[in-house]
C-alpha positions as CSV (number, residue, x, y, z in Angstrom):
1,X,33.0,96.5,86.3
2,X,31.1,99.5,86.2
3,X,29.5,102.1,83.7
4,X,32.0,104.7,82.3
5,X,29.6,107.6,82.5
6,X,28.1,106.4,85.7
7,X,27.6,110.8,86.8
8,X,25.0,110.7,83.5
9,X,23.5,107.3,85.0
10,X,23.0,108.4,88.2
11,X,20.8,111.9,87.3
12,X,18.9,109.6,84.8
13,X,18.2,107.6,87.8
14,X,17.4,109.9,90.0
15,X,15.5,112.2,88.0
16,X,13.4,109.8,85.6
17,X,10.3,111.2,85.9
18,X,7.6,113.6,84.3
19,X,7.7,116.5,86.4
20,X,9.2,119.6,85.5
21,X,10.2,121.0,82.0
22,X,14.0,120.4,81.5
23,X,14.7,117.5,79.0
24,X,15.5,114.3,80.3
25,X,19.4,113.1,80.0
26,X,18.6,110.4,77.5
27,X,16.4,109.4,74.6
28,X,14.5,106.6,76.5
29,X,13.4,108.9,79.4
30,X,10.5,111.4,79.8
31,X,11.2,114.8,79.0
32,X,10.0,116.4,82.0
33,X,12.5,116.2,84.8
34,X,14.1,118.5,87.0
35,X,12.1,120.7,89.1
36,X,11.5,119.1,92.2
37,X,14.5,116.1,92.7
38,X,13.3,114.7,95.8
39,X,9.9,114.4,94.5
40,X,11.5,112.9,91.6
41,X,13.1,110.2,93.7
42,X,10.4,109.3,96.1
43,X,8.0,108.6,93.1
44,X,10.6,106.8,90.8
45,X,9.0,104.3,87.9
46,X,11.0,100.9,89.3
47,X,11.2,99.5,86.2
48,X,13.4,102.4,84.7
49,X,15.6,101.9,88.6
50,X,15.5,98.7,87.6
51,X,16.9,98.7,84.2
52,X,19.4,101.4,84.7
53,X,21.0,99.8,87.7
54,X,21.3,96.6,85.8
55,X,23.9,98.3,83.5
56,X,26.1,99.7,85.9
57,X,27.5,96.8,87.9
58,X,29.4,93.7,86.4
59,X,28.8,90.4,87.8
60,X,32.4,88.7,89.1
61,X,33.1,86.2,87.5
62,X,33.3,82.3,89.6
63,X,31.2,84.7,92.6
64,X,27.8,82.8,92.9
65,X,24.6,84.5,92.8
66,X,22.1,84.7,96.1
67,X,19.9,81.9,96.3
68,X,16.2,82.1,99.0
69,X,18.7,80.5,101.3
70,X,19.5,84.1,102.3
71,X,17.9,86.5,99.6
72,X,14.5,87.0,101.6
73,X,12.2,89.6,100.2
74,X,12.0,92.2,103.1
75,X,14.6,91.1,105.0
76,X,18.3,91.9,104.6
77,X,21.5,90.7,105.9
78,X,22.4,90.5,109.9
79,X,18.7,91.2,110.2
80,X,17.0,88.8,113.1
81,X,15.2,86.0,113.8
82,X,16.1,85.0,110.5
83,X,19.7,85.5,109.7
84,X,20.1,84.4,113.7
85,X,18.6,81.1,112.4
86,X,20.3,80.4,109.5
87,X,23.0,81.3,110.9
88,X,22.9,78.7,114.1
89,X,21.8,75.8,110.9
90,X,24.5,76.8,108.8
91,X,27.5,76.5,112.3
92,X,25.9,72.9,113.0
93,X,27.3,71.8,109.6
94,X,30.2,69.3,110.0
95,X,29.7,68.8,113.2
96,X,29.2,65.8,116.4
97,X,26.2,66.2,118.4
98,X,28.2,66.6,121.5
99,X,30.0,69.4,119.8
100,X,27.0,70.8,118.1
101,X,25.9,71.2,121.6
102,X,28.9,72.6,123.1
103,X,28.9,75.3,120.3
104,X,25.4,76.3,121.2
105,X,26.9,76.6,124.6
106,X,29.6,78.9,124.0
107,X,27.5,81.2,122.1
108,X,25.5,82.7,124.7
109,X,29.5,83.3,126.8
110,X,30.6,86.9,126.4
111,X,34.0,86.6,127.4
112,X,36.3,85.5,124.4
113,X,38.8,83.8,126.4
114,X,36.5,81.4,128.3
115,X,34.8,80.5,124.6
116,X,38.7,80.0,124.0
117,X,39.1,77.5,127.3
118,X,36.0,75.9,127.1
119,X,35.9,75.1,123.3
120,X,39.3,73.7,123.4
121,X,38.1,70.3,122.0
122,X,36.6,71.8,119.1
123,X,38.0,72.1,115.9
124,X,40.4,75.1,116.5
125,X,39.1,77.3,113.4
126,X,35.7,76.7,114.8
127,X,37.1,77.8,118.7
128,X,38.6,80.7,117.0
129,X,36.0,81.9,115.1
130,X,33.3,81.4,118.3
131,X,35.8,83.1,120.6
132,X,36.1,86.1,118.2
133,X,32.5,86.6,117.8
134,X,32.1,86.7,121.7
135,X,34.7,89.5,121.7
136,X,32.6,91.0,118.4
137,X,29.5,90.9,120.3
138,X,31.1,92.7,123.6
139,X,32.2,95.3,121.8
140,X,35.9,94.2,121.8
141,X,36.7,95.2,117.8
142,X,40.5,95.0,118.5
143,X,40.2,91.5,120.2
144,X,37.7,90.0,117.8
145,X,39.8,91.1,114.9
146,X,42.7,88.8,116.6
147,X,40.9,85.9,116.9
148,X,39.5,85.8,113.5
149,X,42.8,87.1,111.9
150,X,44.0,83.9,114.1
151,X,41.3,81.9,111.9
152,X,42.5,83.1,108.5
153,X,46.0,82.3,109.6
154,X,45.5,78.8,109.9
155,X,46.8,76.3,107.0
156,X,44.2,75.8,104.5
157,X,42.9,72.5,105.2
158,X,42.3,73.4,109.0
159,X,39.9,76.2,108.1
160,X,37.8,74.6,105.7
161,X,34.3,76.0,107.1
162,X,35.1,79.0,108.7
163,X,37.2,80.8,106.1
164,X,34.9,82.7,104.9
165,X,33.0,83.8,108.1
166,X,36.1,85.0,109.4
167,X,37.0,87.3,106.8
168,X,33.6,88.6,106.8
169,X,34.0,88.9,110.4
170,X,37.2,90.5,110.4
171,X,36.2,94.0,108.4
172,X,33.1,94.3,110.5
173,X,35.0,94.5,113.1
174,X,37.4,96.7,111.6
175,X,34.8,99.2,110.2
176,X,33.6,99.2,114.1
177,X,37.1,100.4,115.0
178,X,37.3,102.7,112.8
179,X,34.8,105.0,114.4
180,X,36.5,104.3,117.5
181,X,38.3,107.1,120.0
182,X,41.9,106.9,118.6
183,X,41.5,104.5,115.3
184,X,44.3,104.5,112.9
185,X,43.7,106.0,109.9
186,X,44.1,103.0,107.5
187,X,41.2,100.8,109.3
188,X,38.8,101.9,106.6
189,X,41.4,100.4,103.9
190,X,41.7,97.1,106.2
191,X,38.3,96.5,106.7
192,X,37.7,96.8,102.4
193,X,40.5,94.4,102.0
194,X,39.1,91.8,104.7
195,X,35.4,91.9,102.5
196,X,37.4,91.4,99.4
197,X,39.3,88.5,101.2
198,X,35.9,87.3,101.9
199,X,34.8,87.1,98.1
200,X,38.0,85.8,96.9
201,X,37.8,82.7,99.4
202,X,33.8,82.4,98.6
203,X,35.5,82.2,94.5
204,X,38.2,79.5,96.1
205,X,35.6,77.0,97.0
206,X,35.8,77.8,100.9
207,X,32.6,76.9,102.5
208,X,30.0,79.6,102.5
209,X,26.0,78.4,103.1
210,X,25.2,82.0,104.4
211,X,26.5,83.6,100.9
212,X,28.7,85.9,102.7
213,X,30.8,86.8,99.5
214,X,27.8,88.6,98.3
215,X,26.9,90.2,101.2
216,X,30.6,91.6,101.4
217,X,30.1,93.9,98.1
218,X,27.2,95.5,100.8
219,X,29.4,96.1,103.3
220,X,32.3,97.2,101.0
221,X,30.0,99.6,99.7
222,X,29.3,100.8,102.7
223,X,32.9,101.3,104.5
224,X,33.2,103.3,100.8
225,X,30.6,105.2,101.1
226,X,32.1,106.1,104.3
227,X,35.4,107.1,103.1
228,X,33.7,109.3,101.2
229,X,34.6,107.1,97.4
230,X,30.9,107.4,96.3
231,X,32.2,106.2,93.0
232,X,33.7,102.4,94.7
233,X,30.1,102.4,96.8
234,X,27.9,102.3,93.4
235,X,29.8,100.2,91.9
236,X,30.0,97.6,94.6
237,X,25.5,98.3,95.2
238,X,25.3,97.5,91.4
239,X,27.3,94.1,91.3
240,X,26.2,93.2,94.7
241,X,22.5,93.8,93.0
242,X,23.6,91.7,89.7
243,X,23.8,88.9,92.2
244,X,20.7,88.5,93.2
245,X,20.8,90.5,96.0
246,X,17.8,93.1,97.3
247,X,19.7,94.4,99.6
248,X,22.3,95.8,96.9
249,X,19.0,97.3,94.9
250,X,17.3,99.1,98.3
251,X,21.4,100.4,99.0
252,X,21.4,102.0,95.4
253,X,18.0,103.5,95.9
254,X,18.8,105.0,99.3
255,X,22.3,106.0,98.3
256,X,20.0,108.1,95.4
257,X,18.0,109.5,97.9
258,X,21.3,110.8,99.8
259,X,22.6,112.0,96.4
260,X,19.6,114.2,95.5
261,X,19.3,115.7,99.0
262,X,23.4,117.6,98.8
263,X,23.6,121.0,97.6
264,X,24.0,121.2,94.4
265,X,27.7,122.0,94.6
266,X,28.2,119.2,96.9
267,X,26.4,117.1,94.1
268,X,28.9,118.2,91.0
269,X,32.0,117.4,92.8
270,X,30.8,114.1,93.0
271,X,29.9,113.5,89.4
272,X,33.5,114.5,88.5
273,X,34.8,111.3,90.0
274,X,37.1,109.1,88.3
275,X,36.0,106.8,85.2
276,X,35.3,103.5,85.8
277,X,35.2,100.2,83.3
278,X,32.1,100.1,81.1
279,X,30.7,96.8,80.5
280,X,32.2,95.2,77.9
281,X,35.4,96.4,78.2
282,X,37.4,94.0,80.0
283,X,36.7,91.2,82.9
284,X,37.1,92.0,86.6
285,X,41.2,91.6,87.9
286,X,40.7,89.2,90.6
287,X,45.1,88.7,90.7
288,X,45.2,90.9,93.6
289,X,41.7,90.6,95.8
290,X,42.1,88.5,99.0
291,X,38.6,89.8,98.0
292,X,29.1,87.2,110.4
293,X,29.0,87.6,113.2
């Protein structure tokens, strides 16, 4: 899915531009480079950003792209009012107006188990998934993850709509534990596998107006970034930016920026990380992915 020689790719793209008097690390690039890398980065040509990134991530394949439902220039996901609004159109969907209501209800509850009580006559992945968010928005991580675990663990048919949000939901909320007093050390792991789960279901057809399976390369990316797999984190940007997204292309620059700020031995253990597929060379393995608050 992602360039081969992405250590080469990431100095070209952090460094293309005319301003000291090392030679640049390919033929199309300036020959002036290296003498000042943060100034370098700050005053980056876009369109070189632009064309480099576009080689380094592989578009996955039955994943749609990001449409102006959600792909707002300046805006990025979980950012309000706007993702709050299209995120109260898109729970509407497939819904009475007496439950449509009662949803808008439960949302401004902050204890999970009266959303549980009170939404009983709801369907139950919506309940679940209302009830989890609650917890989410308390600041219970471990209880939100059981609701929407709870969601995902219903048969097929009976989570329809909220498949997607659930999973999404769920390594949120495992990331958030993660930095938690106490967290197991496998939460990080957890919380990639729930945003893969979310793509995967996204791929499988199960509803998803907020484009949520794009968004999850983002958060991937960033739980990676976290774990310290800089390698999984630019990869994950690059697709996510294939897609349509902005928010994958402002990630990659900033993750540049962090990049050409380490010490420069800091900076070569990175770009000794392990090879990854070059495009071209084979599709994405989707066979083991189970790939909003």
């Amino acid at each position: 899915m992602f360039n081969r020689n992405w250590p080469r790719h990431v100095l070209c793209l952090s460094l293309s531009l005319p301003l000291g008097s090392a030679l640049a690390c390919g033929p199309d690039f300036p020959m002036r480079l290296l003498d000042n890398r943060g100034q370098s980065l700050a005053e980056l040509p876009e369109g070189n950003f632009n064309f480099e990134i576009s080689r380094l991530g592989r578009a996955i394949a039955g994943l749609k792209n990001v449409t102006a439902a959600t792909n707002i220039p300046g805006d990025g996901y979980g950012d309000a009012p706007d993702y709050a609004g299209q995120r109260n159109s898109a729970e509407q969907a497939g819904l009475t107006p007496e439950q449509q209501a009662l949803v808008q209800q439960l949302r401004s509850l902050t204890d999970a188990r009266q959303v549980e009580e009170q939404g009983a006559s709801l369907p139950t992945e919506h309940m679940f998934y209302l009830a989890g968010a609650a917890a989410f928005n308390a600041g219970d991580h471990g209880l939100a993850t059981e609701y929407f675990q709870k969601v995902l663990a219903l048969p097929a048919d009976q989570r329809a709509l909220r498949s997607t949000w659930a999973a999404y939901s769920l390594g949120r909320a495992l990331f958030a534990m993660s930095s938690e007093a106490g967290a197991g050390p496998d939460l990080l792991a957890q919380s990639r596998k729930a945003f893969e789960q979310t793509r995967q279901l996204s791929i499988d057809g199960f509803s998803d107006p907020l484009e949520l399976g794009v968004a999850s390369l983002g958060e991937e990316a960033r739980v990676a970034r976290t774990a310290g797999d800089w390698d999984s984190a630019i990869e994950l940007y690059a697709t996510q930016n294939l897609h349509g997204s902005a928010v994958g292309y402002s990630s990659l620059k900033l993750l540049m920026a962090d990049l050409m700020t380490m010490p420069d031995d800091q900076l070569a253990v990175l770009l000794k990380g392990k090879a990854v597929q070059q495009p071209g060379d084979g599709v994405v393995d989707q066979s083991t992915g189970l790939v909003i608050r």
